[in-house]
C-alpha positions as CSV (number, residue, x, y, z in Angstrom):
1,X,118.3,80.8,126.3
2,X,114.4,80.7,126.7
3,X,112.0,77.5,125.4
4,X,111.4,79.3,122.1
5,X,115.3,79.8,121.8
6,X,116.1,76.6,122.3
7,X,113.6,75.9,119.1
8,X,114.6,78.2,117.0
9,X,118.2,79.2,117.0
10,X,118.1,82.2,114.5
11,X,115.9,84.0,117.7
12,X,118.3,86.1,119.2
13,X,118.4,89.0,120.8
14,X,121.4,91.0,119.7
15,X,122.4,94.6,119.0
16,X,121.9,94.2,115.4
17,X,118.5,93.2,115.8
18,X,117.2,95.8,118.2
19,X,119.0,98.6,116.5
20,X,117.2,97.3,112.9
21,X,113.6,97.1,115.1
22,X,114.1,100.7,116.4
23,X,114.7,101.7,113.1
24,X,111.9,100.1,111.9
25,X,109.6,102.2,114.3
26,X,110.4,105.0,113.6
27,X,110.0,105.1,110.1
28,X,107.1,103.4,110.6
29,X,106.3,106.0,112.5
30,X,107.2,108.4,110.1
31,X,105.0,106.9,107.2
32,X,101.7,107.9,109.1
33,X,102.6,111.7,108.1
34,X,103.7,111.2,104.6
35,X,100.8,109.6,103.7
36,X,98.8,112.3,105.0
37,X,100.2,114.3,102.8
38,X,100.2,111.9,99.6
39,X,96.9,111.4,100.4
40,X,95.4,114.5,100.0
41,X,96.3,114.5,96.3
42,X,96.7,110.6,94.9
43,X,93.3,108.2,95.8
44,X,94.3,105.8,98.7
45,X,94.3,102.7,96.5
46,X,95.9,104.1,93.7
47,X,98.6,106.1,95.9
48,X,99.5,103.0,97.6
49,X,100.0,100.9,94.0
50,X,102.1,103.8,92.3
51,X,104.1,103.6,96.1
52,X,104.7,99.9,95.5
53,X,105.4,99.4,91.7
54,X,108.6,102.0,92.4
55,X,109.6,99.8,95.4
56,X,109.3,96.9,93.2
57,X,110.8,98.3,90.2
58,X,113.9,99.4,92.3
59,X,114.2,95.8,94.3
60,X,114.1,94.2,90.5
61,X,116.8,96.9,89.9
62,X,119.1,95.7,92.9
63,X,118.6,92.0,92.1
64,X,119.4,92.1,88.4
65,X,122.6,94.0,89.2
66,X,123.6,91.3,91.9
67,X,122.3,88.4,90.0
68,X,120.7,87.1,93.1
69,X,118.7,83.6,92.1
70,X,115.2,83.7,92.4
71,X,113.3,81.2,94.4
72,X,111.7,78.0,93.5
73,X,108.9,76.1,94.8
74,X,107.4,76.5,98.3
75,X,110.1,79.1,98.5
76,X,108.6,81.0,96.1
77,X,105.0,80.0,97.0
78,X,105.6,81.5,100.4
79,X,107.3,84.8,99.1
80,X,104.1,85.2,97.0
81,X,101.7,84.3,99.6
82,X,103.7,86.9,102.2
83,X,103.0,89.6,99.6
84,X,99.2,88.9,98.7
85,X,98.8,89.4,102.6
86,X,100.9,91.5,104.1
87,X,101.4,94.3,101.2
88,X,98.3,93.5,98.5
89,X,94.9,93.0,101.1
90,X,96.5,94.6,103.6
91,X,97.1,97.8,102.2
92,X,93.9,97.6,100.2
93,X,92.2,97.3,103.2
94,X,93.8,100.2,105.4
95,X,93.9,102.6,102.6
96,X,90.6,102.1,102.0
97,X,89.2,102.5,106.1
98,X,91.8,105.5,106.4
99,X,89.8,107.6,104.2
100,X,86.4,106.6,106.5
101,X,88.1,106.4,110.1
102,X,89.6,108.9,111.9
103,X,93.7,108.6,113.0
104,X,93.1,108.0,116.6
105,X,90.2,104.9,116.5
106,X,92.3,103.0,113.3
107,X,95.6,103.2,115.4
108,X,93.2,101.7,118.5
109,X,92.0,98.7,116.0
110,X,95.5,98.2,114.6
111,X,97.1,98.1,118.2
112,X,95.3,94.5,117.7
113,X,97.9,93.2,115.5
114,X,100.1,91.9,118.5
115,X,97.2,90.2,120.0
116,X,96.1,88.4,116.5
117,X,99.6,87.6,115.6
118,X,100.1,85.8,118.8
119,X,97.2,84.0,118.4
120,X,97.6,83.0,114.6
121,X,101.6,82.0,115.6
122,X,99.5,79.8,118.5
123,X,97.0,77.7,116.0
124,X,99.2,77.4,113.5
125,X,101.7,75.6,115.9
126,X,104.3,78.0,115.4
127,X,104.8,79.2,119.3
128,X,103.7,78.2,122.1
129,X,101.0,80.0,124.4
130,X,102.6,82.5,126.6
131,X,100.7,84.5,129.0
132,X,103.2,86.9,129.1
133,X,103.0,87.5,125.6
134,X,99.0,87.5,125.9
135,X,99.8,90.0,129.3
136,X,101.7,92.0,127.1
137,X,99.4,92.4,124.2
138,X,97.0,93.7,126.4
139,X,99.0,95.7,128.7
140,X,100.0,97.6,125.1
141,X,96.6,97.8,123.9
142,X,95.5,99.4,127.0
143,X,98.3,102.0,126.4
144,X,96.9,102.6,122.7
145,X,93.6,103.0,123.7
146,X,94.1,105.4,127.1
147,X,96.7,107.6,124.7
148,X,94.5,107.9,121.8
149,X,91.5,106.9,122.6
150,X,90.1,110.6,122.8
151,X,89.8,111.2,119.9
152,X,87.6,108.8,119.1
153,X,83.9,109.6,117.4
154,X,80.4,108.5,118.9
155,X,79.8,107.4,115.3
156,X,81.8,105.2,113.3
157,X,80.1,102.9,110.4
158,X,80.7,98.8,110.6
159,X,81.8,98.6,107.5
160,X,85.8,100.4,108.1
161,X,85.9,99.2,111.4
162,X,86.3,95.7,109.8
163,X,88.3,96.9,107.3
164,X,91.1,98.1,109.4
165,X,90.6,94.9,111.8
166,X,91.0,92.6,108.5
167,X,94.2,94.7,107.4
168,X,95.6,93.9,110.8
169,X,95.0,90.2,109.9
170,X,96.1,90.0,106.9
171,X,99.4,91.8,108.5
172,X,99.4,89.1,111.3
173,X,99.1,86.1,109.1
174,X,101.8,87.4,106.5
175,X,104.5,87.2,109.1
176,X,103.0,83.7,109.9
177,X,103.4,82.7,106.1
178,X,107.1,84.3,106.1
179,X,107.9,81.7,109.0
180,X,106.1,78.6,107.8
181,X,107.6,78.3,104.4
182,X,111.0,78.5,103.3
183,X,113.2,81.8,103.2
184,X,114.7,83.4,100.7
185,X,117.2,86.1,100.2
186,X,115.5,89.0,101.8
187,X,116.0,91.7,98.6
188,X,114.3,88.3,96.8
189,X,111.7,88.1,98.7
190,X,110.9,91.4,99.0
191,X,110.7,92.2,95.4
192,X,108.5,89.0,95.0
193,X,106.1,90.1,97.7
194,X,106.2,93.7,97.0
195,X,105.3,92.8,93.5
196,X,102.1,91.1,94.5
197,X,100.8,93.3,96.3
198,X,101.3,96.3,93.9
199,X,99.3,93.9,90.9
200,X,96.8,93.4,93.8
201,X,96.7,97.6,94.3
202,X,96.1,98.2,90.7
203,X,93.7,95.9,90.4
204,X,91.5,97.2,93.1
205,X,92.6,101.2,91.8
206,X,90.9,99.9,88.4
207,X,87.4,98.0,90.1
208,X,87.1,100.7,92.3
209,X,87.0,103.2,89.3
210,X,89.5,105.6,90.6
211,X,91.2,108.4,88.4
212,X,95.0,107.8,88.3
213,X,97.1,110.9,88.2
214,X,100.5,111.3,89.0
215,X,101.8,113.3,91.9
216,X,101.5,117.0,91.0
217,X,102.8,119.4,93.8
218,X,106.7,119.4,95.0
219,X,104.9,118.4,99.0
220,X,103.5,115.5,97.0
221,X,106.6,114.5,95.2
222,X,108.3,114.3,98.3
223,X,105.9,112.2,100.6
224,X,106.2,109.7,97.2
225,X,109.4,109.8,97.0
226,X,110.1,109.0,100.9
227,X,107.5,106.5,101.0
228,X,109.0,104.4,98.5
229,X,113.0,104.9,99.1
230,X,112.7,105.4,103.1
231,X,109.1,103.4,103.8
232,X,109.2,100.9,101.8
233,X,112.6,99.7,101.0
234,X,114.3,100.6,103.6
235,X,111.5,99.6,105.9
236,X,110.4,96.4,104.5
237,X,113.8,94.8,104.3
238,X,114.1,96.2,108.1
239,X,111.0,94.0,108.7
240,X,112.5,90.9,107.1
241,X,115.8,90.9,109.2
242,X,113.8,90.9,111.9
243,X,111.4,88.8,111.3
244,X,114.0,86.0,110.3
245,X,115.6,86.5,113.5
246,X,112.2,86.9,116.3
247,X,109.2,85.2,116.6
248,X,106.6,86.4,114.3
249,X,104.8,87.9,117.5
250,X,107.5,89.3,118.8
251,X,108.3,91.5,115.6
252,X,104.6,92.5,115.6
253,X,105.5,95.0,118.5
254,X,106.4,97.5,115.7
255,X,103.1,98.0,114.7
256,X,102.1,99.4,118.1
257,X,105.1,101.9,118.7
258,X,104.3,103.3,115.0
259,X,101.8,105.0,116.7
260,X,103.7,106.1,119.2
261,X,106.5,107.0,116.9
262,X,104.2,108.8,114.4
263,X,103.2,111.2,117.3
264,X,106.9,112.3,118.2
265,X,107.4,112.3,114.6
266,X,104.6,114.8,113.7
267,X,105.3,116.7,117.6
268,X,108.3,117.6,115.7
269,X,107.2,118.2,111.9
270,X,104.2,119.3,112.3
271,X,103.7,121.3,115.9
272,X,101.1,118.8,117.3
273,X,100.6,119.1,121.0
274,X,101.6,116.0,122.8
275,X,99.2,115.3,125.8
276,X,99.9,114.3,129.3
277,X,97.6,111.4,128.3
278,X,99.9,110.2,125.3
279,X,102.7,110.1,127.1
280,X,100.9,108.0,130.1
281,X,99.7,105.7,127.1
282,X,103.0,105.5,125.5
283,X,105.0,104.4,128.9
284,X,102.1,101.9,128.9
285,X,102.8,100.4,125.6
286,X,106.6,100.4,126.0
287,X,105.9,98.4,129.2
288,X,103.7,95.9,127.1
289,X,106.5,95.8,124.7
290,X,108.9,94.6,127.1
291,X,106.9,92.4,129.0
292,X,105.7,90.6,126.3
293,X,108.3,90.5,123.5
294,X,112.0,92.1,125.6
295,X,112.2,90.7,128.7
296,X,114.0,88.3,130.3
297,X,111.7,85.1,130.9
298,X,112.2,83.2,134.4
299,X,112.1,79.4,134.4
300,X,111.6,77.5,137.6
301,X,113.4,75.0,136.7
302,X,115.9,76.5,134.1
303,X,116.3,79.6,136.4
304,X,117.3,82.7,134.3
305,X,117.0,82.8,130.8
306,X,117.8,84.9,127.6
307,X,116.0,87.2,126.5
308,X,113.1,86.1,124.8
309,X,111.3,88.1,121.8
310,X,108.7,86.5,120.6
């Protein structure tokens, strides 16, 4: 077992938890697309708050029906703190730049996410400094930017650019709060956090003045509909297991292959030509991903050791 292992016993890397991560990619992949399509009827804020309150609404629903306890003190402080960040600001933020930036520069600024979790997992004394894991932030950054990088615009305002960069902290340092304080069940937490951030949505839907309709055409209905069942339960709870079992930088791989993913995904959907350049970017973000987060690390001292993923 690597350093990190040793530390932390619930890392491990196990069938169970690479199946749930693949999983994970590719429906975060697949949310890219059907919010394209909820977006072009719903406002972004208020989109993203109806999307939550039916996620919450049916984690409440599974809880109830279990009779699953609820957490108490800094249990509960983190669960509520993990959702402020990581569904609240964050999605305030995105939604928000998603409707200024085009796809390909906002996947180039969220390809940071690895880079800032790593860093925030570092000065919070949670990991310790790895340049592998620095090596392979970059090494999958690179592979964002060459695959992706054409279609960025000569002129892009300030203003988005910092949104998207503070949704991929806020991202970052939710998975930092999920570590630091004590867990809960993950359906618990997930309804807690989920919660959060939905009162946080509506509150910014209602300051920022927008008209709140519900979704009107059957293409709508069904991008809503997958986004909460498929995107956000399925997906969020996905996030949890692994997060409770990697490093918090580890499991923030997944937000660079949901680019990738969202590609294949909307290759197939949607008959968008995949470029020679893509592909060379996404074998360069796969190899990031491994050598930061999959691979085997090699002590001196140790000699071989298990794999490491975070």
């Amino acid at each position: 077992m690597s350093n990190l292992s040793q530390q932390d016993p619930s890392i491990r890397l196990d069938r169970a938890s690479l199946s749930a991560f693949v999983l994970m990619v590719l429906i975060g992949g697949s949310n890219a697309v059907a919010v394209r399509f909820s977006n072009l009827e719903l406002p972004p804020f208020w989109g993203a708050a109806t999307r939550f309150v039916a996620t919450a609404l049916i984690f409440w629903l599974v809880i109830f029906s279990r009779r699953l306890p609820l957490p108490k003190g800094r249990a509960l402080i983190g669960a509520l703190l993990f959702g402020f960040l990581s569904v609240g600001a964050s999605y305030a933020f995105l939604y928000w730049a998603l409707v200024h930036v085009q796809a390909g520069l906002s996947m180039v600024i969220l390809a940071l996410g690895p880079l800032l979790t790593f860093f925030f997992a570092w000065a919070h004394g949670l990991e310790a400094f790895r340049w592998r894991g620095l090596l392979g932030s970059l090494l999958a950054f690179g592979g964002i930017f060459i695959g992706v990088g054409g279609e960025i615009g000569t002129t892009v305002a300030v203003t988005p650019l910092l949104a998207l960069l503070a949704g991929a902290a806020c991202i970052a340092e939710g998975s930092i709060v999920f570590k630091l304080f004590p867990k809960s069940e993950p359906l618990v937490t997930n309804a807690l956090a989920v919660s959060t951030g939905a009162l946080v949505l509506v509150v910014v839907s209602v300051m920022a003045g927008e008209p709140r309709p519900l979704p009107a055409t059957p293409t709508t209905w069904a991008a809503f509909l997958y986004l909460v069942f498929i995107g956000s339960v399925v997906l969020f709870y996905l996030y949890l297991y692994v997060l409770d079992r990697w490093t918090a930088s580890g499991t923030s791989y997944a937000f660079l292959l949901f680019p990738v993913s969202a590609v294949v995904v909307g290759a197939w959907l949607a008959g968008e030509v995949v470029s020679p350049r893509f592909l060379l970017g996404g074998l360069l973000v796969l190899l990031g991903v491994w050598v930061g987060a999959l691979a085997p690390e090699k002590s001196g001292r140790q000699g071989v050791t298990g794999g490491d993923v975070g």
